[in-house]
KOLZATOR-285855 format. One record per residue: x, y, z of N, C-alpha, C in turn. Coordinates in pm, whole numbers, plus 50000, padded with zeros to 5 digits. Layout:
<nodes>
XYZXYZXYZ...
</nodes>
This chain:
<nodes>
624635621249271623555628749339622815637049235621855637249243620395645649109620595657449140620645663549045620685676149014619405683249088619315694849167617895695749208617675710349152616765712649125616965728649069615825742449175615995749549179615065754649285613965763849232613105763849318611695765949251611185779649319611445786149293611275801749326609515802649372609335808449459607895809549551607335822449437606075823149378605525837249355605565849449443605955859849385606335871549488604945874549548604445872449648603615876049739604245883749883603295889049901602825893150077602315884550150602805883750263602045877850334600615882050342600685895150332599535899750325598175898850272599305892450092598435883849985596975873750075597795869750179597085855750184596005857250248595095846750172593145847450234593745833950338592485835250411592545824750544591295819850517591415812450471590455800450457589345798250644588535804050630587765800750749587405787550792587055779450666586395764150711587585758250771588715760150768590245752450770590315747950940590075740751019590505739151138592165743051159592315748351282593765750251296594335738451366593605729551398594065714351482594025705051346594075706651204594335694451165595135694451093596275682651092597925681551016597995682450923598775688750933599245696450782599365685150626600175672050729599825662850609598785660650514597245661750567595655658650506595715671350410596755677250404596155689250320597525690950225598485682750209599175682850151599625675249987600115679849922600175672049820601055671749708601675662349633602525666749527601905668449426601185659749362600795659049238599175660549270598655664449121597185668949118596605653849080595185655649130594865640849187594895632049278596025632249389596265622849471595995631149568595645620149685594945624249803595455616249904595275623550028596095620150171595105615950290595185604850313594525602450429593665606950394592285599450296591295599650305590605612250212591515621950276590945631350152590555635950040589125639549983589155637949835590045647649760589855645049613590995648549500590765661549527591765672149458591935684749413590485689349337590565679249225589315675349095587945675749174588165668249272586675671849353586135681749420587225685249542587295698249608588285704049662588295715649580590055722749547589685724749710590975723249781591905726549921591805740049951592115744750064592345759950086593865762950011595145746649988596075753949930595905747649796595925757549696595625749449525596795741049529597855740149495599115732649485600345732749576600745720749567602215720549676603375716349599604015727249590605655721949511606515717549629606955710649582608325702849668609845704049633610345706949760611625705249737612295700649816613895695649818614595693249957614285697650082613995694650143613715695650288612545709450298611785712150190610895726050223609815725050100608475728050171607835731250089607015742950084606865750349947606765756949926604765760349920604425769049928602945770749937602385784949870601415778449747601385787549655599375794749719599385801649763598105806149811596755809549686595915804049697595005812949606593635821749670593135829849666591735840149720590615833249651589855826049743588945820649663587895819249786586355823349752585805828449862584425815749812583695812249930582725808749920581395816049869580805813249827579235820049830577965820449916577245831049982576185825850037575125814849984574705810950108573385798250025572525802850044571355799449914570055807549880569275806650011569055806850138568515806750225568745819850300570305824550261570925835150394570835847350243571225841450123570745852950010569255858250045568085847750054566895852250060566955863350196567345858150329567095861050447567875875650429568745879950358569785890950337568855899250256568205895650202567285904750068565735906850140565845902250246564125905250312564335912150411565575911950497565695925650544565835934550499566665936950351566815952450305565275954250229564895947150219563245950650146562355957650299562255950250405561695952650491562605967050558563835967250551564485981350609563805996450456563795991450353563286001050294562156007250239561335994350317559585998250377559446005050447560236003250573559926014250701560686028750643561756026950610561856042150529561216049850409560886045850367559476045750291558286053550383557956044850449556746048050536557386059750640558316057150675558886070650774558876082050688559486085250582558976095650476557856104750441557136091550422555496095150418554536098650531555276093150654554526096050713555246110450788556186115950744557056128850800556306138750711555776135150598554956146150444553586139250439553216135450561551886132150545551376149050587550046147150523548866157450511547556157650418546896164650391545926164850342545236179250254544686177350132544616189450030542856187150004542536200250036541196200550042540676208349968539796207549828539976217049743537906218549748537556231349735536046234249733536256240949627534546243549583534246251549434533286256449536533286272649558531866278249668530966284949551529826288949591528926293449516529126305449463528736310049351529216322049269527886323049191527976339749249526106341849127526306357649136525966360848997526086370648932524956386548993524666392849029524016402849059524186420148991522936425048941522876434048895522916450749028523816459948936523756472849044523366478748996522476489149040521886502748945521126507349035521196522649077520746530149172521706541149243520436552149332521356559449312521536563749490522626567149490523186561649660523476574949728523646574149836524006588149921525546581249996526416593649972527346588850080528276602050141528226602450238528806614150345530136610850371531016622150425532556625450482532366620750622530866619550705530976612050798529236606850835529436595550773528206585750754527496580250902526546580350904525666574650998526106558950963525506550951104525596535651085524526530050947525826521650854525226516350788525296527050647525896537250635525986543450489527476541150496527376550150371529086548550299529486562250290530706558050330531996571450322532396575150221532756589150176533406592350084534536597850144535836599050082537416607750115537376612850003538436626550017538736632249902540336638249907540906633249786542236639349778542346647649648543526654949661543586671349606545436671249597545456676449478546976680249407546536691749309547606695649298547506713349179549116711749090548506715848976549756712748896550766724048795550836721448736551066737548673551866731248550551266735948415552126736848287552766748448234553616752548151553476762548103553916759247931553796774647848554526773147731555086786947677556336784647588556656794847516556136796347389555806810247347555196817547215555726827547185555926829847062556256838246978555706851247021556306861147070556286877447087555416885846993554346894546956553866901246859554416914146899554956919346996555186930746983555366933147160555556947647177555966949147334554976961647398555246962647518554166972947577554726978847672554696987847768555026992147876554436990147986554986984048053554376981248191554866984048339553976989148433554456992548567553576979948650554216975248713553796962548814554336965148940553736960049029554276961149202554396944549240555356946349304555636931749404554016928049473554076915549440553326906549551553496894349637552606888649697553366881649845552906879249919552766872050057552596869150158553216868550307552146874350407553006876050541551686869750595552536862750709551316861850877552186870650968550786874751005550916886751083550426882451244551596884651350550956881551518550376887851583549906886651660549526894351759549636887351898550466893151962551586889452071551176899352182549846905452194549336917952265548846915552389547986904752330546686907352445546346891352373544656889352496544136876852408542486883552291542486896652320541866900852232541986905352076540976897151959541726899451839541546916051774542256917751683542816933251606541586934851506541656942351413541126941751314541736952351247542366947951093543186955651026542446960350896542406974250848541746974350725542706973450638541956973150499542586976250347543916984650356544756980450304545846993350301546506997550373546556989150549547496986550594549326988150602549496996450658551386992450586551836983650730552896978750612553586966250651554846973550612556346975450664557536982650675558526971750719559496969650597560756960150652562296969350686562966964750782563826966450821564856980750720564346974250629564936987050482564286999450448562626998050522561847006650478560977008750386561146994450311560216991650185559076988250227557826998350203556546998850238555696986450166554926974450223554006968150161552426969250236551606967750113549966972450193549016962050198548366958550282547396943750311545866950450195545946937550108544946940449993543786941950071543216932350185541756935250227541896932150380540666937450442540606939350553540836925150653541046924950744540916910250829541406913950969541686902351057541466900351189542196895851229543136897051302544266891651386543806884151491543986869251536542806866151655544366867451782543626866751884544526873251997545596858852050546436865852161547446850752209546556843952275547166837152291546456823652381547476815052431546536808752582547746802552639547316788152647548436778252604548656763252540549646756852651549136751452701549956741252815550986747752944550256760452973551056765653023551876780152980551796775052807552786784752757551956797952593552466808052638551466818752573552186817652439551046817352359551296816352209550406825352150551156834752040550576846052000549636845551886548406849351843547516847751746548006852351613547696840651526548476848951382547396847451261547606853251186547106842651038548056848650918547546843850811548326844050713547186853150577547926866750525547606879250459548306880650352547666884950262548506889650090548566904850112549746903950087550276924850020550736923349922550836938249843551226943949757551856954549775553356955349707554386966749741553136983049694554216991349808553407001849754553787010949631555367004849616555207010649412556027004749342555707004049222556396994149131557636990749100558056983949085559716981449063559866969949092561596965449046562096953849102562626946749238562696966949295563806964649420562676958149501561526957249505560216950049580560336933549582561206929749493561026915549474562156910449571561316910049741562706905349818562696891749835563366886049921563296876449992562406879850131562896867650205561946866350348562906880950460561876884450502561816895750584561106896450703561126906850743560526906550908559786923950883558276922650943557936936250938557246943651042557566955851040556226960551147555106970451088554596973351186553186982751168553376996151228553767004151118554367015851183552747028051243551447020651200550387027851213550477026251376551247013751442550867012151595552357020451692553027025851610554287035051678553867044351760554157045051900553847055051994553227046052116552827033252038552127026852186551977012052167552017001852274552306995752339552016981952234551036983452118551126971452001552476971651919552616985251926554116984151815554916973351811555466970151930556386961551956555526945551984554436946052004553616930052063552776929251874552546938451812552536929851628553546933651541553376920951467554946917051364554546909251262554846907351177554656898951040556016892750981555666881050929556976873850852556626871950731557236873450620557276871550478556856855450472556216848650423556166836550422556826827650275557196833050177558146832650077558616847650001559506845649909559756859549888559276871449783558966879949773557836889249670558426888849519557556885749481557926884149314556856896949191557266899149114556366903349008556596919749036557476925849068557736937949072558396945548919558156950548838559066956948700558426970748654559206976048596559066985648557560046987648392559076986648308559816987048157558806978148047559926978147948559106971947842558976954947853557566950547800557656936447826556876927247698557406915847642557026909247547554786909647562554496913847443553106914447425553056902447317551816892447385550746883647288549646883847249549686881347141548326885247079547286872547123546056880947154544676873447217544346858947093544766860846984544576843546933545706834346982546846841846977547986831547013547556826047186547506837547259546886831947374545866821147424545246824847356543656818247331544376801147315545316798047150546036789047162546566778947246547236789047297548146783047390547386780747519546456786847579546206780447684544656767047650544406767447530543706757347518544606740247487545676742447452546666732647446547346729247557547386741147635548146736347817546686731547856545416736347911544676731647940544496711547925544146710047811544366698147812545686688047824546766695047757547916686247879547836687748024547446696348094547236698148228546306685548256544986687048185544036680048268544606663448256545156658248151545566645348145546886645848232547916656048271549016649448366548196652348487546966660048537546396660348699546066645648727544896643048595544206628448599545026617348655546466619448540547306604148576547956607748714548026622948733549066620048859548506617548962546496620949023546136619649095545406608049143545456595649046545416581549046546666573749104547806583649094548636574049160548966579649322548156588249374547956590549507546216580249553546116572549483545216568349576545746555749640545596555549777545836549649883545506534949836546256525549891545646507049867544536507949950543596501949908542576496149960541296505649913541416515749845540506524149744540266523149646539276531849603538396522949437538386541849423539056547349331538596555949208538386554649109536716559249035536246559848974536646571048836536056566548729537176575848648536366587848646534986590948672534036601648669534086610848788535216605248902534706607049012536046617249012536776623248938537766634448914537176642348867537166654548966536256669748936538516676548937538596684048807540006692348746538846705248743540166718548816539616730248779540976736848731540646745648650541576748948593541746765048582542706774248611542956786148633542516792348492543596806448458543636810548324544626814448303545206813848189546386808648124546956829248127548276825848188548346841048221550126839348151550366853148090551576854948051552476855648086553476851448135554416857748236555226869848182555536879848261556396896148240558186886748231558116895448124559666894548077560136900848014561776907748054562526913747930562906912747806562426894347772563176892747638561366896647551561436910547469560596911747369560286901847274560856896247271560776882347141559996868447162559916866547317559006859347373558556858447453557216850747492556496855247609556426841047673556206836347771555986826447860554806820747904553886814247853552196815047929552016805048011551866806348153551816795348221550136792948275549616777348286548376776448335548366766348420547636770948546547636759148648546246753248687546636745248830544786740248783544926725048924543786721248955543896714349094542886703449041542926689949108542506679549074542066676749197540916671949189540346666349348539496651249287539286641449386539546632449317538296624349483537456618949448536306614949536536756598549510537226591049651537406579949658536616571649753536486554349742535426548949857536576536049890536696532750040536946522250090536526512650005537706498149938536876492349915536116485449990537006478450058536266467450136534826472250185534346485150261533546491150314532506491050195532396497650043532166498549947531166484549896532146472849882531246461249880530786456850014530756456850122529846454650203528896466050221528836477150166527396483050148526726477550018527566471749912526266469449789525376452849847526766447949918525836432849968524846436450044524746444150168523596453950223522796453450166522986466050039521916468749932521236456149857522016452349835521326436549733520416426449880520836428050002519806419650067520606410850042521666401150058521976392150094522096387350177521566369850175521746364750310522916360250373523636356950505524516357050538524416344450646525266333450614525166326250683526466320250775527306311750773528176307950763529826308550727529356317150578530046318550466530456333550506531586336850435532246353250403531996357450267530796364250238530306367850143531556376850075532176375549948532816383349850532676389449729532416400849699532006410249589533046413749487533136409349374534076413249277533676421849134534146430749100533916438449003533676452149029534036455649147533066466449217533826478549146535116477649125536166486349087535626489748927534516479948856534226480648730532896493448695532176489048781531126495248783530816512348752530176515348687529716528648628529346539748726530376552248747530176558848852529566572248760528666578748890528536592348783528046602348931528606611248926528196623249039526536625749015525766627849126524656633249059524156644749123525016646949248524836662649311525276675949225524326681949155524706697349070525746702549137526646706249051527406718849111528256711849237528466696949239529266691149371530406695949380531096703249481532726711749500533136702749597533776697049539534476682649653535026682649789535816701349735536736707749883535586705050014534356712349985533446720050101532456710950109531696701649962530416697050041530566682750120529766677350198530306669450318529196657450255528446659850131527116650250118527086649549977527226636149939527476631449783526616626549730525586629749615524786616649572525286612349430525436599549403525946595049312525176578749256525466577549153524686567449094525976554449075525346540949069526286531149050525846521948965526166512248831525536508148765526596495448699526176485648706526766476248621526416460148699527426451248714527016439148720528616434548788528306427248959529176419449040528736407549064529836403349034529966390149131530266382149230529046375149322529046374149444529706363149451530336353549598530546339349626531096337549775529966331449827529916324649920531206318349982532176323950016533366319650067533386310250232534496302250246534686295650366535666301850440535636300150589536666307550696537826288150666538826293850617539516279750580540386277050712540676283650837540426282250958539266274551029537916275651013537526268651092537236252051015537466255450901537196240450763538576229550883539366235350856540576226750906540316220951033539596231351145539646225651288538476218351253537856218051174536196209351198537226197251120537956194651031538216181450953539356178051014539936181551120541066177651211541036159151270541476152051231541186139951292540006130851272539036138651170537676131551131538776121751057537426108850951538026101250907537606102450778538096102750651538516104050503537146107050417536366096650444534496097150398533816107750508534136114750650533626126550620533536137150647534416136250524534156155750444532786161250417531796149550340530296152050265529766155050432529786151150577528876156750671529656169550723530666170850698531446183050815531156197950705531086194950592530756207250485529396206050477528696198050520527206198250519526166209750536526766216150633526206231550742526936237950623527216239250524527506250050417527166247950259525756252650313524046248250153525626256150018526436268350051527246274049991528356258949863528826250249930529736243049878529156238849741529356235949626528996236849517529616221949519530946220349571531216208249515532956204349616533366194149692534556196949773535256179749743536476181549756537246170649732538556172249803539266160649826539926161949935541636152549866542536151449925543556143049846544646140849995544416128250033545586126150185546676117650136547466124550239549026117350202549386114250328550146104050345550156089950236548846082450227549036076650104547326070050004547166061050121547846055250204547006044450289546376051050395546826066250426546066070350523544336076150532543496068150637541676073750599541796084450660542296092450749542116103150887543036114450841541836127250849542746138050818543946144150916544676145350921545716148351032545466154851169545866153051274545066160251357545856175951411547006175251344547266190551338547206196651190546296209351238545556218351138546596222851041547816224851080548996228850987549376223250865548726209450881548906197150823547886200750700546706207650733545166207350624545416217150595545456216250411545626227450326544476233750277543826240250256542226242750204542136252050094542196248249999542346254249848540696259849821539996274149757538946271549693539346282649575538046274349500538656276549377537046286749301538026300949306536946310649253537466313249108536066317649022536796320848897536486333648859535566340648973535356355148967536856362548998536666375748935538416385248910537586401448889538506405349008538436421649004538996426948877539536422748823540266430648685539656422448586
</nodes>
């Protein structure tokens, strides 16, 4: 009997194995069987011609063994083509879904721009008739001081000074107080009203009685320090015995300063002279810068249009002989114009026509200001004349609101009739997305409207 030797299967999985799809499951196993490479079963062609779903069949006693191979067909160029024209055609419509999700339209104009001369000289009031221009005015006070070298000392007697408002809680008829007045605090320290004035009487406000006051300068009635109080409460001992005593009263409104008695650092009239011509001008340059940065947005100050007054440079009293203190103060008032208001009075003035367009004025902030009212006090007068001089530039602007609803749904060629009604357009061009689309979108959100000025306030 032959020796048979056994032929060990490759370690596979079942899992290994591909399933041949073309393979009918109704046909015998014989037609697909084989020992040797080359030979064929019932009809079937060779291995050599067309490999089997099984590559080879080993044999053995009573079993055969089946060696599997993964071997896949290919599509045919018909179902390749038909496979490649849907994903071309699926990534057209996404494509176009894209474009048409960022579709819109960019509309860019150049409007008219022309240069115009200003020069003349203008009126403008704190409260203007129709058709003039307003002036506002703002106001700050500043205060420098400096130290100097002592020349020597002096003797000095000084009295406290200060401020009270004084009520009158009486009647609704007003008082009238003269010069020299005493004013008496709680301690007994006598102060005297420098000049005469008027107490106006109570009055009644919603029901409820409110007493007439105003506000008065005193001076202690003798020199010293003990005068330099704080806030206090006073009466009028001239009205004791009858029925004002108790209905007028006065309140300290901060506390009395400048009271001494003794020796105090003396400066000599050049050093003075000095020193307050050197505070002076640091003063006037920190009023200038500081009162430019109180002007409100939407205002135009002029650099001429800052009227600085300036006190006199006074020494301050002190014990140290060796130096003296000179302080100088000083108030900045500062004449400002609306702009917006501002250039629609020079377009006024220039006679421009107005059509369509939102006429815009640039440079206005440039232009040459100069007071020309003598002696103008900014606080009190209510009527400004002033001169304006230089060169703006005008341009015919579009409401880019109504551009959009007029080009809403028109079609691509026309832009040249819908900008037509605006002689203003210098020149307009348009850019839609996506490139195959002719029709501007029919929501306005969609139309962007760019114009392109090359006039600049700065």
């Amino acid at each position: 009997m032959p020796k048979i030797n056994d032929i060990e299967p490759p370690k596979r999985s079942i899992r290994d194995i591909s399933i041949n799809r073309h393979i009918s499951h109704g046909e015998p196993i014989s037609d697909i069987l084989h020992s040797k490479k080359g030979h064929t079963t019932k009809g079937r062609k060779s291995i050599d011609e067309e490999p089997p779903f099984f590559s080879y069949v080993k044999e053995r006693e009573n079993s055969v063994v089946y060696d599997y191979s993964d071997q896949r067909r290919g599509l045919s160029p018909v179902a390749k083509f038909m496979l490649w024209g849907v994903a071309g055609v699926s990534c057209l419509a996404v494509v176009f879904a894209v474009f048409s999700f960022f579709s819109g339209a960019t509309v860019t104009i150049t409007p008219l721009e022309k240069k115009f001369t200003v020069d003349g000289l203008y009126t403008a009031k704190t409260l203007p008739e129709d058709g003039g221009i307003k002036f506002d005015v703002i106001s700050l006070t500043k205060e420098e001081k400096k130290t100097i070298q002592a020349t020597g000392v002096e003797k000095v007697s000084q009295k406290a000074v200060g401020e009270i408002i004084v009520y009158n809680n009486h009647s609704s008829a007003s008082q009238s107080l003269v010069t020299n007045t005493r004013f008496v605090t709680e301690d007994g320290l006598i102060f005297r009203l420098k000049k005469d004035t008027i107490v106006p009487g109570r009055k009644l406000v919603n029901g409820t009685t409110t007493p007439g006051s105003i506000k008065v300068s005193v001076i202690a009635d003798e020199a010293g320090e003990k005068y330099n109080i704080g806030l206090a409460d006073f009466t009028i001992p001239g009205f004791k015995g009858t029925t004002k005593y108790n209905n007028f009263y006065a309140r300290s409104v901060d506390k009395m300063t400048g009271g001494f008695v003794g020796e105090i650092s003396k400066v000599s009239p050049d050093d003075l002279a000095n020193a307050e011509k050197e505070l002076a001008e640091k003063l006037s340059t920190s009023l200038a810068e500081a009162i430019s940065l109180e002007v409100p947005s939407g205002f135009i100050l002029y650099t001429n249009a800052i009227k600085i007054n300036l006190g006199k440079a006074i020494p301050k009293s002190t014990t140290d002989i060796k130096v003296s203190e000179v302080n100088l103060s000083g108030t900045a008032s500062a004449i400002i114009f609306n702009k917006e208001k501002l250039e629609k009075f020079i377009v006024d003035t220039l006679g421009l026509e107005k059509g369509q367009e939102i006429i815009k004025v640039y440079g206005v902030s440039k232009l040459l200001f100069d007071i020309a009212t003598t002696n103008f006090n900014p606080e009190k007068d209510t009527s400004l004349s002033f001169k304006l001089g230089g060169t703006v530039s005008v341009v015919w602007t579009l409401d880019e609101d109504i551009v959009k609803k007029a080009l809403a749904g028109k079609g691509k060629n026309e832009l040249s009739s819908v900008l037509g009604s605006y002689p203003s357009v210098v020149k307009a061009e348009s850019y839609i997305v996506p490139l195959w689309q002719n029709f501007y979108p029919d929501n306005v959100e969609k139309i962007k409207v760019e114009q392109i000025i090359t006039a600049k306030d700065d």
